[in-house]
N, C-alpha and C positions, 0 to 999 in steps of 0.2 A: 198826680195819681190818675191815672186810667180811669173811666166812669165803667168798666167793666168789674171794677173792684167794690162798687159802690155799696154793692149785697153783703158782702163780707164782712167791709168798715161797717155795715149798719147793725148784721150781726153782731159784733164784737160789741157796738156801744149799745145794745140792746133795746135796739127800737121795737124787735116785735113781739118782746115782753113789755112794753111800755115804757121802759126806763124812761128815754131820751125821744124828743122829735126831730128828725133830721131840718134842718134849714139851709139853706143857698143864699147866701149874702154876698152885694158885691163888695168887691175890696180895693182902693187904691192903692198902683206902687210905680215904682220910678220909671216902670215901662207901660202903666196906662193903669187900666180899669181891670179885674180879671175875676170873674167868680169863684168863692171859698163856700167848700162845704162845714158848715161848724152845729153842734146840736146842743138842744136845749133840754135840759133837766126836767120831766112833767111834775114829778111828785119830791122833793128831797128826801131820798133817803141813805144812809151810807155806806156804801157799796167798797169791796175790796178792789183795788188796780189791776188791770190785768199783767201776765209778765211780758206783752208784745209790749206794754205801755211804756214800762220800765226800760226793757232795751234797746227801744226807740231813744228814750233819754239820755239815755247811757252811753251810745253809738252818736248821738250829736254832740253830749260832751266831749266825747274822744278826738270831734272836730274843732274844741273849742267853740262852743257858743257860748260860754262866758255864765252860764248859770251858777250858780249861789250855791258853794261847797255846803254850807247847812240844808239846800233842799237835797243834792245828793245823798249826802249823807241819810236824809231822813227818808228817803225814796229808798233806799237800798235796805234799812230796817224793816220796811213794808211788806206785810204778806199779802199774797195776788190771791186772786181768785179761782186759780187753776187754767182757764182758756186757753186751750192750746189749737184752736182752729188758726184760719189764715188768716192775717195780719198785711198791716200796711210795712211792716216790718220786713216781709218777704221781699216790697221791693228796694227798700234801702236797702237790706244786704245785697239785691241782685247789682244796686247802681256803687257801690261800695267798691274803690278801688283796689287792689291787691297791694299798693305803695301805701306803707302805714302813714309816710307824709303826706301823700294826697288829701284833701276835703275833698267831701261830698259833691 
């Protein structure tokens, strides 16, 4: 993801109502070291999913990533929050090939 988008994803996780604190963790993987943005909950409280959240999900199942037909299932009974700004969902659909065989 672009660090151009990083206002959006923060909008969306609602860091400037306080929800969430953005954090920068490094992360190992099979090609070295490489920074993840992940964010931490200030206050628990519980909050409706968004529907970019959802069709993010939904769009990596379609590629097979093997998640747990019961959390689908339970994720698709969920009502979202409304959010309909930009998403990190805009760029998976942009990098989204047009060959329904293709993965991401």
């Amino acid at each position: 993801m672009d660090k151009d988008n990083l206002i959006s994803l923060d909008k969306q996780e609602g860091v400037g109502i306080g929800f969430y604190s953005p954090l920068d963790v490094t992360i190992n993987t099979d090609e070295g070291e490489g920074l993840c943005r992940t964010y931490q909950m200030n206050n628990f409280t519980v909050h409706q999913t968004s529907p970019p959240y959802k069709q993010v999900v939904f769009v990596l199942e379609q590629n097979k990533t093997g998640l747990p037909l019961d959390y689908i299932k339970k994720l698709e009974a969920v009502e979202t929050n409304g959010y309909s700004g930009p998403s990190i969902l805009d760029d998976i659909t942009a990098l989204k090939p047009a060959d329904k065989g293709k993965s991401l």
